[in-house]
N, CA, C and O atoms as a GROMACS GRO file, in nm:
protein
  560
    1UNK      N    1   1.302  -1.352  -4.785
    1UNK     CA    2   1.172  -1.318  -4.729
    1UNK      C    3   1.168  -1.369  -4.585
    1UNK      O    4   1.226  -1.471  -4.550
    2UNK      N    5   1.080  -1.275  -4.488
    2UNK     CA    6   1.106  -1.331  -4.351
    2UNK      C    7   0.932  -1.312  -4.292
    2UNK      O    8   0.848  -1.223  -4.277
    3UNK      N    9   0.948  -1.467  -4.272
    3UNK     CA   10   0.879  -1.547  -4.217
    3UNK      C   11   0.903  -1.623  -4.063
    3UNK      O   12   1.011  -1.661  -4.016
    4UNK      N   13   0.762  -1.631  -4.000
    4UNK     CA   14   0.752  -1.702  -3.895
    4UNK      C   15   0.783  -1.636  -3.793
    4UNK      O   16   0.828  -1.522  -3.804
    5UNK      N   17   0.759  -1.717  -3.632
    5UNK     CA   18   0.798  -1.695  -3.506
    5UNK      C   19   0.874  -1.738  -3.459
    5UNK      O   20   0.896  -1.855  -3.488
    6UNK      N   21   0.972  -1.664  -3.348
    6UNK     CA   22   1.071  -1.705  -3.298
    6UNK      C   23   1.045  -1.660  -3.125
    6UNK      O   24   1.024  -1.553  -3.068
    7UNK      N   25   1.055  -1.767  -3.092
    7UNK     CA   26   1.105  -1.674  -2.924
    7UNK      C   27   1.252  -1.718  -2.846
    7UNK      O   28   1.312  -1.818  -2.808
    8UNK      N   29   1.264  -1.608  -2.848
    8UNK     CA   30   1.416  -1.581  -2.789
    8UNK      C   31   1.470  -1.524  -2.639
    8UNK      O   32   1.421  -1.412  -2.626
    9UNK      N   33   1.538  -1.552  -2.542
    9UNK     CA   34   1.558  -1.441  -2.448
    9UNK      C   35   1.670  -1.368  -2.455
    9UNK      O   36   1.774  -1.423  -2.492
   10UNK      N   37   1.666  -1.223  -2.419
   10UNK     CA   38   1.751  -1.134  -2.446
   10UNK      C   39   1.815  -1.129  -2.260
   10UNK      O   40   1.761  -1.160  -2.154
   11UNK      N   41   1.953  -1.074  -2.295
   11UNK     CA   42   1.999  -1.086  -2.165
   11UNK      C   43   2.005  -0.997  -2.065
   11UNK      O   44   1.890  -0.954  -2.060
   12UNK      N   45   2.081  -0.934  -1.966
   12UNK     CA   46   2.063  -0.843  -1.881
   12UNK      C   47   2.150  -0.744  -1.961
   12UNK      O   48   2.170  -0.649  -1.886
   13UNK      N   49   2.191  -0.730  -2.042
   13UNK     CA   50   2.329  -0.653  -2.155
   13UNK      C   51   2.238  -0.564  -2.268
   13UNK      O   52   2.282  -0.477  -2.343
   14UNK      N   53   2.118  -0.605  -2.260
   14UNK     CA   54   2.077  -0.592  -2.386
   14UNK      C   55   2.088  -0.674  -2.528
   14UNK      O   56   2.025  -0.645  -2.629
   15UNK      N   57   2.198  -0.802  -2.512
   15UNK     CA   58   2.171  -0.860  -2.613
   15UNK      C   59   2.095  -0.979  -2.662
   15UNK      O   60   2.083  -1.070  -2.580
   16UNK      N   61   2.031  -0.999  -2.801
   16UNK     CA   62   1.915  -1.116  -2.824
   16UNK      C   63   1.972  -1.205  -2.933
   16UNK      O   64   1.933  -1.148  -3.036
   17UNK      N   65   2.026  -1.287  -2.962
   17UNK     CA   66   2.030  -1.424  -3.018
   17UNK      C   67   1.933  -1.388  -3.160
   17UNK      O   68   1.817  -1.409  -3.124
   18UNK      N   69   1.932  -1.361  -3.244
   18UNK     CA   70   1.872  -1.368  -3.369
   18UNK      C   71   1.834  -1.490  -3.435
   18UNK      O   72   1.929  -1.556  -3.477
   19UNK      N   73   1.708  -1.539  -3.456
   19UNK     CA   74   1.726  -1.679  -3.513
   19UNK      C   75   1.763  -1.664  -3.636
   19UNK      O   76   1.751  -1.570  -3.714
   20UNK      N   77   1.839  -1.834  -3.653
   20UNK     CA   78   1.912  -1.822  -3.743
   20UNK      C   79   1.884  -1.829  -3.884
   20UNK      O   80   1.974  -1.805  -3.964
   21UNK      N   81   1.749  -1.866  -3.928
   21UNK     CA   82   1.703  -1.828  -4.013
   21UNK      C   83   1.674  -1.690  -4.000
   21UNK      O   84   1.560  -1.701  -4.045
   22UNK      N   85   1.683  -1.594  -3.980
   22UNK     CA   86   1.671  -1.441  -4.021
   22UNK      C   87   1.766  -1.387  -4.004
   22UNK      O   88   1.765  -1.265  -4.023
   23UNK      N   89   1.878  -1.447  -3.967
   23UNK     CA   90   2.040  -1.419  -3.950
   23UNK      C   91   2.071  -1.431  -4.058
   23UNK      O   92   2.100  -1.320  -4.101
   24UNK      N   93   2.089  -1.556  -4.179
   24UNK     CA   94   2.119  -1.575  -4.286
   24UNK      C   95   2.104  -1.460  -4.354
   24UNK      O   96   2.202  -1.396  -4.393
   25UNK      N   97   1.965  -1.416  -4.379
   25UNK     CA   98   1.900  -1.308  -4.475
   25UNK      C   99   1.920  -1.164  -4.429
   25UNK      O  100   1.933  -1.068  -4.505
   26UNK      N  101   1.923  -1.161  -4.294
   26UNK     CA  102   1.984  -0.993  -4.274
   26UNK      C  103   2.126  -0.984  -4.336
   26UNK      O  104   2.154  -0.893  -4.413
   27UNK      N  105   2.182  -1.044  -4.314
   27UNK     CA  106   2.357  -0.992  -4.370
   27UNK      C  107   2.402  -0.995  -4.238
   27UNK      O  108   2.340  -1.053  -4.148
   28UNK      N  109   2.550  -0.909  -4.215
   28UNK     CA  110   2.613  -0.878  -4.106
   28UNK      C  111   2.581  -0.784  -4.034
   28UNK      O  112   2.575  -0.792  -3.911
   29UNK      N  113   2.552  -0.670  -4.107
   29UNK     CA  114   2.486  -0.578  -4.016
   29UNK      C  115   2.330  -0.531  -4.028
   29UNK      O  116   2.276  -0.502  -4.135
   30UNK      N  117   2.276  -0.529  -3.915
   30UNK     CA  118   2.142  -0.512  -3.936
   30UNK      C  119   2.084  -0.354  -3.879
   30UNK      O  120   2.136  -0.317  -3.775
   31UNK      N  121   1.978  -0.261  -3.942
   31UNK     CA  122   1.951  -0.127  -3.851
   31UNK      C  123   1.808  -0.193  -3.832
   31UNK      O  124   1.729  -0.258  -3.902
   32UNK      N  125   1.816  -0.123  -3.647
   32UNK     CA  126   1.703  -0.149  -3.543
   32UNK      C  127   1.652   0.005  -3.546
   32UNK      O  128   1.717   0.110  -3.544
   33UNK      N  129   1.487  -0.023  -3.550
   33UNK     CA  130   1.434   0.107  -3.496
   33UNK      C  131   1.309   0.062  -3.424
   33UNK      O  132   1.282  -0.053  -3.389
   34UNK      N  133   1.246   0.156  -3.408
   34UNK     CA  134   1.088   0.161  -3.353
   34UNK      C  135   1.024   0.110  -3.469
   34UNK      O  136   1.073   0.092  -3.580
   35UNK      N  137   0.904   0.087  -3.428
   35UNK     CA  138   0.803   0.026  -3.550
   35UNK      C  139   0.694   0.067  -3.503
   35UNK      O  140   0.700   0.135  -3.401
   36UNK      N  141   0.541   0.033  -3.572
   36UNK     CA  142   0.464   0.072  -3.528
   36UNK      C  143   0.358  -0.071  -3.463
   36UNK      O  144   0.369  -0.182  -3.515
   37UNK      N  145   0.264  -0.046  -3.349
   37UNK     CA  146   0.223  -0.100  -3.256
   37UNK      C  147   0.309  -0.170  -3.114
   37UNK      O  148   0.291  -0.272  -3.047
   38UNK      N  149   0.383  -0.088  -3.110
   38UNK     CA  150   0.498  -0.137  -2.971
   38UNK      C  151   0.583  -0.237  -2.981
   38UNK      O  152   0.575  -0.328  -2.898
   39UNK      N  153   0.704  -0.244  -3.104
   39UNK     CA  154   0.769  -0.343  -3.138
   39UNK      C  155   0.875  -0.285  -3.215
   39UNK      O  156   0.844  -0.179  -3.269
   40UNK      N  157   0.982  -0.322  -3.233
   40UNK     CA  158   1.124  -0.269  -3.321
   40UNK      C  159   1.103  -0.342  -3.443
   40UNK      O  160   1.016  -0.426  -3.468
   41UNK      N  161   1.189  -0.301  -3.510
   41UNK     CA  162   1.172  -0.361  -3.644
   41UNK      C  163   1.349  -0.342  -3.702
   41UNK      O  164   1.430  -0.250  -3.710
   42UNK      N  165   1.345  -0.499  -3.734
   42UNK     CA  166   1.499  -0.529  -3.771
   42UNK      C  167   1.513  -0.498  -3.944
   42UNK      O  168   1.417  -0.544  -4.007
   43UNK      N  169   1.596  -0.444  -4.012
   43UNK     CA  170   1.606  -0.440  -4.192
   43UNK      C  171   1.738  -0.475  -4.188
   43UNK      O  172   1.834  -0.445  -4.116
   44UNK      N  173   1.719  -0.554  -4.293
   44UNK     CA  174   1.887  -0.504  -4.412
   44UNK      C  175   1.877  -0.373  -4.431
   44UNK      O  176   1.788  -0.289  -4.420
   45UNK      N  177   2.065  -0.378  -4.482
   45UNK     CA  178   2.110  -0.267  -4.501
   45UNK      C  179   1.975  -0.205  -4.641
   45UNK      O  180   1.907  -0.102  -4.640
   46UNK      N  181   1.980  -0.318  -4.744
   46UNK     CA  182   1.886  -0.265  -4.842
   46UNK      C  183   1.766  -0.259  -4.842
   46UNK      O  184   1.706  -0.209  -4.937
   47UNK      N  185   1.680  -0.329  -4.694
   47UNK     CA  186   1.530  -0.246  -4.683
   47UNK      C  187   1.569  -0.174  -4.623
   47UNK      O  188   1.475  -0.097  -4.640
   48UNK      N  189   1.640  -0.115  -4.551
   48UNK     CA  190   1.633   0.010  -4.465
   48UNK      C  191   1.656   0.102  -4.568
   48UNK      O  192   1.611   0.214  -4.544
   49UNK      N  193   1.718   0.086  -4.683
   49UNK     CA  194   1.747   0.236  -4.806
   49UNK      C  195   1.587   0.223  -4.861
   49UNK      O  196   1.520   0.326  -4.872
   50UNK      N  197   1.549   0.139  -4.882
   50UNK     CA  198   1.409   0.152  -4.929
   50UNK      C  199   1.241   0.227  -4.852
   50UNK      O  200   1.132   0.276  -4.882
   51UNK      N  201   1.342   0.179  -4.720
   51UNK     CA  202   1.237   0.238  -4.611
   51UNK      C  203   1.285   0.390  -4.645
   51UNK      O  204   1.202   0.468  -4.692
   52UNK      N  205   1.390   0.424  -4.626
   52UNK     CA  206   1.398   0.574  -4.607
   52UNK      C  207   1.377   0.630  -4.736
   52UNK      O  208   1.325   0.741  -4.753
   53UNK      N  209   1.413   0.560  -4.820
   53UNK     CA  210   1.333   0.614  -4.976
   53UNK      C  211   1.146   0.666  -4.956
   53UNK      O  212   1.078   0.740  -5.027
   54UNK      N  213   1.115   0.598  -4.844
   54UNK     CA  214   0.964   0.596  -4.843
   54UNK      C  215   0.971   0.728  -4.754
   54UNK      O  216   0.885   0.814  -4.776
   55UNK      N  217   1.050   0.748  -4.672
   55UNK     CA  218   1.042   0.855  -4.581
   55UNK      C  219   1.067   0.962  -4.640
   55UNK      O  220   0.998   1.063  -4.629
   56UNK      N  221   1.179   0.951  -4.716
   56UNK     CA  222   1.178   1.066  -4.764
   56UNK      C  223   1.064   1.140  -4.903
   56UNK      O  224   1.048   1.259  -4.930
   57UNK      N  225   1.010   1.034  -4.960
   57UNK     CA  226   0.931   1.071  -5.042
   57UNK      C  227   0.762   1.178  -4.922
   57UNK      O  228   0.669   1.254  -4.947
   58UNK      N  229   0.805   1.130  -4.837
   58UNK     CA  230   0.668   1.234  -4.757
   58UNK      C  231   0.724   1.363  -4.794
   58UNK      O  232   0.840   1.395  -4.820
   59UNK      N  233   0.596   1.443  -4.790
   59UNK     CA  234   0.612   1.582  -4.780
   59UNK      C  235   0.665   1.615  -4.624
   59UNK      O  236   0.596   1.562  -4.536
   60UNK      N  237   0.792   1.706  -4.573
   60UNK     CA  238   0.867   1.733  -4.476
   60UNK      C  239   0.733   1.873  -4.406
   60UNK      O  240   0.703   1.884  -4.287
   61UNK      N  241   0.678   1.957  -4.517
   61UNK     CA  242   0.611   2.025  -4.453
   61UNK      C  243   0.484   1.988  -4.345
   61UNK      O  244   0.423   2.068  -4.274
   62UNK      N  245   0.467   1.850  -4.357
   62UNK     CA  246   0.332   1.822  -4.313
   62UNK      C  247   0.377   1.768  -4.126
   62UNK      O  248   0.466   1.685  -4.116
   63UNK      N  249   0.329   1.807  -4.033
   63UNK     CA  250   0.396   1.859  -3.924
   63UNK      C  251   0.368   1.628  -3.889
   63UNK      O  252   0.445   1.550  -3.833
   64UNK      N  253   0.269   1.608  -3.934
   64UNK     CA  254   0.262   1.461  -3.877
   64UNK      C  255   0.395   1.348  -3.991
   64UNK      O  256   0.458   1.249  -3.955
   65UNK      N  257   0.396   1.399  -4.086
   65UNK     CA  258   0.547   1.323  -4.161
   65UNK      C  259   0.617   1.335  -4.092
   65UNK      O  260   0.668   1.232  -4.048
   66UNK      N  261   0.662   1.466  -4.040
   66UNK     CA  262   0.799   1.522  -3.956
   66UNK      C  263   0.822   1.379  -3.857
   66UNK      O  264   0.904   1.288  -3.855
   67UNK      N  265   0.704   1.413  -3.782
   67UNK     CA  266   0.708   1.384  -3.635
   67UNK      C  267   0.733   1.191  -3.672
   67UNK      O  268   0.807   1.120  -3.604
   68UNK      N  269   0.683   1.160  -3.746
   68UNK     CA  270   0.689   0.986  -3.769
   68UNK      C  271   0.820   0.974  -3.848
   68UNK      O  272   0.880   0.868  -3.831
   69UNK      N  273   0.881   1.072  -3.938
   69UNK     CA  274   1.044   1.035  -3.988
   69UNK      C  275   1.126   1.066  -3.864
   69UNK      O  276   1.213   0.980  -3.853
   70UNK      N  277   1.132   1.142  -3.782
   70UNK     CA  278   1.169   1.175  -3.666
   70UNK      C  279   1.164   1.033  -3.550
   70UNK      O  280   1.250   1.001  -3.469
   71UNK      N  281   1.057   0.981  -3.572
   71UNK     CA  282   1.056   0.861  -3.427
   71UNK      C  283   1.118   0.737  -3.504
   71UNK      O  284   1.184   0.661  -3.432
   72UNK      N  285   1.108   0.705  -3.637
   72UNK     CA  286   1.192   0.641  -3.720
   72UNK      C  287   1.317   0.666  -3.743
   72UNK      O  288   1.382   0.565  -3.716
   73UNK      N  289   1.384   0.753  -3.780
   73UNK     CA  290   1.468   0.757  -3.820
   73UNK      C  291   1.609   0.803  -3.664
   73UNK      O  292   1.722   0.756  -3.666
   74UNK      N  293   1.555   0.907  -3.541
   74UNK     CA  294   1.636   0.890  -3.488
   74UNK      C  295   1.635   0.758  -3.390
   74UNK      O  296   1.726   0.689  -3.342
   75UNK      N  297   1.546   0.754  -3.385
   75UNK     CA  298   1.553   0.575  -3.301
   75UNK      C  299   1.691   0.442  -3.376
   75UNK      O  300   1.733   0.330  -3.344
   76UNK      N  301   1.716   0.534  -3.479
   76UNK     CA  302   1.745   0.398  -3.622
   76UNK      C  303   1.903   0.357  -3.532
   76UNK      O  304   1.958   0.432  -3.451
   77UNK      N  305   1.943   0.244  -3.565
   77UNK     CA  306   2.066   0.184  -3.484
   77UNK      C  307   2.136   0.089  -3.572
   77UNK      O  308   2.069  -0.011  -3.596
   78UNK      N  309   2.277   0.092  -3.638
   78UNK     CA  310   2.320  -0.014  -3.696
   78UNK      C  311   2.364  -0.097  -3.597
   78UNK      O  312   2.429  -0.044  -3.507
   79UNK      N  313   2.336  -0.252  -3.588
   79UNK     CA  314   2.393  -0.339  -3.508
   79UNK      C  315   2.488  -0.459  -3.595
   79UNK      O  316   2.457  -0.509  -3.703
   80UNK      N  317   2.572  -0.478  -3.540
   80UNK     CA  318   2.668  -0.625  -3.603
   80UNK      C  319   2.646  -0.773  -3.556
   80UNK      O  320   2.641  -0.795  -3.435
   81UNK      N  321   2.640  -0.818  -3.596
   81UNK     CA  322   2.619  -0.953  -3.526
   81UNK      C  323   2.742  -0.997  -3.453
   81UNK      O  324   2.853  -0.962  -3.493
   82UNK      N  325   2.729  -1.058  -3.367
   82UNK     CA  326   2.858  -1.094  -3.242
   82UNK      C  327   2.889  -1.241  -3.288
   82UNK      O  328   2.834  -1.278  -3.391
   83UNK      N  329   2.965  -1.324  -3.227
   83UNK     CA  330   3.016  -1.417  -3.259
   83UNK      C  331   2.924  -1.535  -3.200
   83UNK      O  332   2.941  -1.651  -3.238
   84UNK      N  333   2.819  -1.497  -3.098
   84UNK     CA  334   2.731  -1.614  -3.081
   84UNK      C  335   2.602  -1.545  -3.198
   84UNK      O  336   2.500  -1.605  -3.168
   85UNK      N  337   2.579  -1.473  -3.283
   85UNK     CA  338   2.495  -1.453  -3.342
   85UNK      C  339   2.369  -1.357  -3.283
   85UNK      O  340   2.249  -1.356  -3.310
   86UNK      N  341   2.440  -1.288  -3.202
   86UNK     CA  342   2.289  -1.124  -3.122
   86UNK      C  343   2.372  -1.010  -3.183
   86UNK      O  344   2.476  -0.978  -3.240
   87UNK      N  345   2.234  -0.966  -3.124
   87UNK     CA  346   2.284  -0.801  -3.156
   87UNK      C  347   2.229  -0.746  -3.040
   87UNK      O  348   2.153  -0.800  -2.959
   88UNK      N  349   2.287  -0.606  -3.040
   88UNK     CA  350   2.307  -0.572  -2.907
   88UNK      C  351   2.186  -0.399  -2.955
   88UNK      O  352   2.199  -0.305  -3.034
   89UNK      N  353   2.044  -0.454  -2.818
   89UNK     CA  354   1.979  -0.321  -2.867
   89UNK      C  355   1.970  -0.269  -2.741
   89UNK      O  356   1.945  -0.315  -2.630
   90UNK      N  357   2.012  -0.096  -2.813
   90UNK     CA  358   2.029  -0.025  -2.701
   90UNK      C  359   1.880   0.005  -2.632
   90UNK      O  360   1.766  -0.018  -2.671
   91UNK      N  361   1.933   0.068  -2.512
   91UNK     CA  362   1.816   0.087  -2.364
   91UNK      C  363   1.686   0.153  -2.450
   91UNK      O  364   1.572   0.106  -2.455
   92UNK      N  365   1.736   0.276  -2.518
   92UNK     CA  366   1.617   0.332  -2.541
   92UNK      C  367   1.514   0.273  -2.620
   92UNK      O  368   1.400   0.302  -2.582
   93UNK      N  369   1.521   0.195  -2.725
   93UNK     CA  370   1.491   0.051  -2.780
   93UNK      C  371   1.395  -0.059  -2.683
   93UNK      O  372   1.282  -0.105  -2.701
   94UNK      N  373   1.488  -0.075  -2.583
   94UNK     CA  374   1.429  -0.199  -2.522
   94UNK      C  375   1.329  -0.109  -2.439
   94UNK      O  376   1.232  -0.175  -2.400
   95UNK      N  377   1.325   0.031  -2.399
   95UNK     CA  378   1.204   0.107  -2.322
   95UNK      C  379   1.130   0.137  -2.389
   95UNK      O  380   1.017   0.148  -2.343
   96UNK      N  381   1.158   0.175  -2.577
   96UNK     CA  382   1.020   0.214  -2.648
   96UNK      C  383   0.936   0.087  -2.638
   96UNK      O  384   0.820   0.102  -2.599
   97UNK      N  385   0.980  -0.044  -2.671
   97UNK     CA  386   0.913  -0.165  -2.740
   97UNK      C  387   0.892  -0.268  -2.578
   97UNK      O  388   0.867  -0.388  -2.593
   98UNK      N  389   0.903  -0.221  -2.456
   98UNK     CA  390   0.905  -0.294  -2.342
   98UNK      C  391   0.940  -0.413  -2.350
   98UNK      O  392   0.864  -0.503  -2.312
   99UNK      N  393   1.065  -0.437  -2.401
   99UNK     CA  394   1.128  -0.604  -2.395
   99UNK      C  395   1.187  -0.609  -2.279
   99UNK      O  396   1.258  -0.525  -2.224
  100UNK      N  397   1.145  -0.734  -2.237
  100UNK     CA  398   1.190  -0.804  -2.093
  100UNK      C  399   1.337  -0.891  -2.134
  100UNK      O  400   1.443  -0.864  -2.190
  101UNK      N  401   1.268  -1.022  -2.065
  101UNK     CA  402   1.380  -1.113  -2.131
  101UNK      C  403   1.334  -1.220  -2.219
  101UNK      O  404   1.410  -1.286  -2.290
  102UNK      N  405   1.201  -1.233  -2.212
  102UNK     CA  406   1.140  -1.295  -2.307
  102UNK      C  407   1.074  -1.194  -2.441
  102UNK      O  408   0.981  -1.114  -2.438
  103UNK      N  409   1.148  -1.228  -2.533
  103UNK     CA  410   1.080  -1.198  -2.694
  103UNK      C  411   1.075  -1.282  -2.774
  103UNK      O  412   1.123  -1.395  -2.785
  104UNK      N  413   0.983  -1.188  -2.861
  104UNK     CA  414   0.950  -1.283  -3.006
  104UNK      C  415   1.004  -1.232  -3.138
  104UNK      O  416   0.982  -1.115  -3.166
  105UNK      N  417   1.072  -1.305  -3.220
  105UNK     CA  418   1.089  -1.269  -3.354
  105UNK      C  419   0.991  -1.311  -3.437
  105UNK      O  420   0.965  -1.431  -3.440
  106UNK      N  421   0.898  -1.194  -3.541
  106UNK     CA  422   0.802  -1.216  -3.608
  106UNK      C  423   0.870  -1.179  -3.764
  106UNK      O  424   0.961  -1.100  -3.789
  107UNK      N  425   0.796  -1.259  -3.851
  107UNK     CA  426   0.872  -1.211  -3.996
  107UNK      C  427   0.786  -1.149  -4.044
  107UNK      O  428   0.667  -1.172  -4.023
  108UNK      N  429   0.839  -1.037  -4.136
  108UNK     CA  430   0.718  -0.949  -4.206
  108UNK      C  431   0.782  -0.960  -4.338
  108UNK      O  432   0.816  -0.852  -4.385
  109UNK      N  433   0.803  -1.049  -4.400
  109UNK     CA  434   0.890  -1.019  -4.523
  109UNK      C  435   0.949  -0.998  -4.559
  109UNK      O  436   1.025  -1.082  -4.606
  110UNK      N  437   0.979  -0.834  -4.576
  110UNK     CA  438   1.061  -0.709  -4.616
  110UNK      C  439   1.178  -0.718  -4.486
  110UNK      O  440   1.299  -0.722  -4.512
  111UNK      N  441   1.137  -0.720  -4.374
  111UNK     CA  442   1.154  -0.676  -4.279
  111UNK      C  443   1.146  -0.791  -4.132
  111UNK      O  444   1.086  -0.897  -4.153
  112UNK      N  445   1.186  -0.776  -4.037
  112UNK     CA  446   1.169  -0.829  -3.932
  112UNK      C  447   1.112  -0.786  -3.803
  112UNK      O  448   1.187  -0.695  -3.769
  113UNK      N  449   0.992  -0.805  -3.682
  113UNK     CA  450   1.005  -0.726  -3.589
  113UNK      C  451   1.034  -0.835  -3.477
  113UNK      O  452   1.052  -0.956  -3.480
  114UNK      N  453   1.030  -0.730  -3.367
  114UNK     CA  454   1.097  -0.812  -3.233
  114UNK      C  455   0.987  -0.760  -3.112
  114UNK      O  456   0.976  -0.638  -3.101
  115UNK      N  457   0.951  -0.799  -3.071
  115UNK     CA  458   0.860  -0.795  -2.980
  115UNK      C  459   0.865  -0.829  -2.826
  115UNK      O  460   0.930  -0.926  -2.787
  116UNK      N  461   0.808  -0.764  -2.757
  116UNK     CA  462   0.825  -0.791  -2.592
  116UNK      C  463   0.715  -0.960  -2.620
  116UNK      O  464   0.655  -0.972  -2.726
  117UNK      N  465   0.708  -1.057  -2.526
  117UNK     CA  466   0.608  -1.146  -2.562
  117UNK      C  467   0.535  -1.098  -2.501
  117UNK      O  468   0.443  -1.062  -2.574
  118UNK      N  469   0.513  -1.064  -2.374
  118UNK     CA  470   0.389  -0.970  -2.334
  118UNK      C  471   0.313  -0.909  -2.382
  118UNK      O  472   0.195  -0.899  -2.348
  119UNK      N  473   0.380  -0.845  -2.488
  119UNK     CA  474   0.316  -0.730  -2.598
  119UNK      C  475   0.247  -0.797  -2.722
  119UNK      O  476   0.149  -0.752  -2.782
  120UNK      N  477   0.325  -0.930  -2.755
  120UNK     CA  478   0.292  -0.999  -2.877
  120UNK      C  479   0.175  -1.114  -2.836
  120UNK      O  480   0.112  -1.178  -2.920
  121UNK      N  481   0.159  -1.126  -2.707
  121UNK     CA  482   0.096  -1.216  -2.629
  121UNK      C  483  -0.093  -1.185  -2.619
  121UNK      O  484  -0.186  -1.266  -2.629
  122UNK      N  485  -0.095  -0.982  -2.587
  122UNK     CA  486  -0.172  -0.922  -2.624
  122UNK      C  487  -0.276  -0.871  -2.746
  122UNK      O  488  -0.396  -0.847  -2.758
  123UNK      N  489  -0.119  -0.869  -2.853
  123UNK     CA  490  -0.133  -0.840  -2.966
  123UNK      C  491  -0.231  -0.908  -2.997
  123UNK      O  492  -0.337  -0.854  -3.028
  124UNK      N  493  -0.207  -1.093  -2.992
  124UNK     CA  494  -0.238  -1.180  -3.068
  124UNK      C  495  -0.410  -1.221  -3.016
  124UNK      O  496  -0.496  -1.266  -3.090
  125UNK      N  497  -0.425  -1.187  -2.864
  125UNK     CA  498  -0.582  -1.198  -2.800
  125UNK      C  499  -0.676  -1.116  -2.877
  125UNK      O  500  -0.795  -1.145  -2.878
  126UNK      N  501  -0.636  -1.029  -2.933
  126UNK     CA  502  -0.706  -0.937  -2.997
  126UNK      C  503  -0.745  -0.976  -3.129
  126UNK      O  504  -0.860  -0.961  -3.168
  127UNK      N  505  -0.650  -1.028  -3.204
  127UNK     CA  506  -0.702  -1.100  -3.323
  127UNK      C  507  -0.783  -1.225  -3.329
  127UNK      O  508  -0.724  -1.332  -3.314
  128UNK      N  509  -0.932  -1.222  -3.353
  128UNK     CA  510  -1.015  -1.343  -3.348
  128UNK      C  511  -1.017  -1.328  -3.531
  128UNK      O  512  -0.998  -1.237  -3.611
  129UNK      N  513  -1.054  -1.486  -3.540
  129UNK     CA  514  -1.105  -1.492  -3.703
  129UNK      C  515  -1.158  -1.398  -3.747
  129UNK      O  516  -1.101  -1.325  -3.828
  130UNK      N  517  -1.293  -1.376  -3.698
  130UNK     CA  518  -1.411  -1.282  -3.728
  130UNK      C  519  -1.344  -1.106  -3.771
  130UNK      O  520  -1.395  -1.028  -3.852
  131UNK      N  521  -1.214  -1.084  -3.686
  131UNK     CA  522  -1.166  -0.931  -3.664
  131UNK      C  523  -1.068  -0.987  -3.830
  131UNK      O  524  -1.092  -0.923  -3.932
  132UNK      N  525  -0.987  -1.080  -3.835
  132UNK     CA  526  -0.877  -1.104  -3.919
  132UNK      C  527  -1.014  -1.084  -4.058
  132UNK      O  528  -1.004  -0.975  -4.114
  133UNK      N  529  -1.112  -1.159  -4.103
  133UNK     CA  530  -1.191  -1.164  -4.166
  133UNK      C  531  -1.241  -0.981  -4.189
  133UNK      O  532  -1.212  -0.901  -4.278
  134UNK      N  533  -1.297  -0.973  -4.105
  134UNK     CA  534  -1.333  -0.817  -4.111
  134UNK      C  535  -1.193  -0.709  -4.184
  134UNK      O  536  -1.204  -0.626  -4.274
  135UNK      N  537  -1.105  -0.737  -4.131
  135UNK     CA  538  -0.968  -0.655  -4.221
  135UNK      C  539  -0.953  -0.680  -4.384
  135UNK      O  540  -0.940  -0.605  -4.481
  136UNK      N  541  -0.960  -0.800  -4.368
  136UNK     CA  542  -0.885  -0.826  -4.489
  136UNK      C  543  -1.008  -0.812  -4.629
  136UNK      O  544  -0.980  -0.802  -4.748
  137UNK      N  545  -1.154  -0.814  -4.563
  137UNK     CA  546  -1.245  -0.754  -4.646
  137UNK      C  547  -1.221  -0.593  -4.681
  137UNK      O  548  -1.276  -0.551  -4.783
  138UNK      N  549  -1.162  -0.525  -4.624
  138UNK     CA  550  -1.100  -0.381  -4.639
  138UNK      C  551  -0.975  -0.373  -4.714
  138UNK      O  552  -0.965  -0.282  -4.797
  139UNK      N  553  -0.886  -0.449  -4.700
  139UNK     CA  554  -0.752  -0.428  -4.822
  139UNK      C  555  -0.786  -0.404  -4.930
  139UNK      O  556  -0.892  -0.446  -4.975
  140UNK      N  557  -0.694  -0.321  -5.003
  140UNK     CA  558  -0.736  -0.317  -5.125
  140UNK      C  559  -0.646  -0.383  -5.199
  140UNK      O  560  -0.662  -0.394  -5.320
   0.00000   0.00000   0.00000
């Protein structure tokens, strides 16, 4: 399960240092894609079969499934871990999710995302108690 924050800097190469607690639990190779609210999202090999299990269970006719298995799935990138422990994400990646050289690794459980800190910096102004309170009265 992946938990917590990390901040990391990524280099002029494109590559980011994975902390090493979420290194352990990805395995060796990890697939990078887009995610949703301006951030990538790191899986194992076996959430990523589960994710696309989810994708593919959409109906293909419905023109808004298309278009979201489409920004998921060709964005998708297997990466290996290198011998100092990064992975290497390509340009189009670092232009969907605007990573500089400062990011954040956030845990979502299932899953991992990576974040510009700028972006996660924003993210986080936006969440007051009162808004976090207001959501979570809506979950079901």
């Amino acid at each position: 399960m992946f938990i917590g924050e990390y901040w990391h800097n990524m280099d002029g190469k494109g590559r980011i240092a994975v902390p090493v607690k979420f290194r352990s639990e990805l395995g060796s190779t990890v697939i990078l894609t887009r995610s949703l609210d301006n951030c990538l999202a790191l899986y194992t090999t076996d959430s990523w079969q589960r994710k696309a299990d989810e994708l593919l269970a959409l109906s293909f006719n419905q023109h808004d499934n298309r278009q979201y298995i489409r920004s998921v799935v060709a964005a998708a990138n297997e990466s290996d871990f290198d011998a100092q422990g990064r992975i290497l994400v390509p340009q189009p990646l670092i232009a969907a999710a605007e990573l500089g050289k400062e990011c954040v690794f956030i845990g979502m459980l299932d899953h991992v995302e990576l974040w510009s800190k700028k972006n996660w910096d924003e993210y986080n102004q936006q969440l007051t108690d009162q808004h976090i309170s207001e959501i979570a009265e809506k979950l079901h």
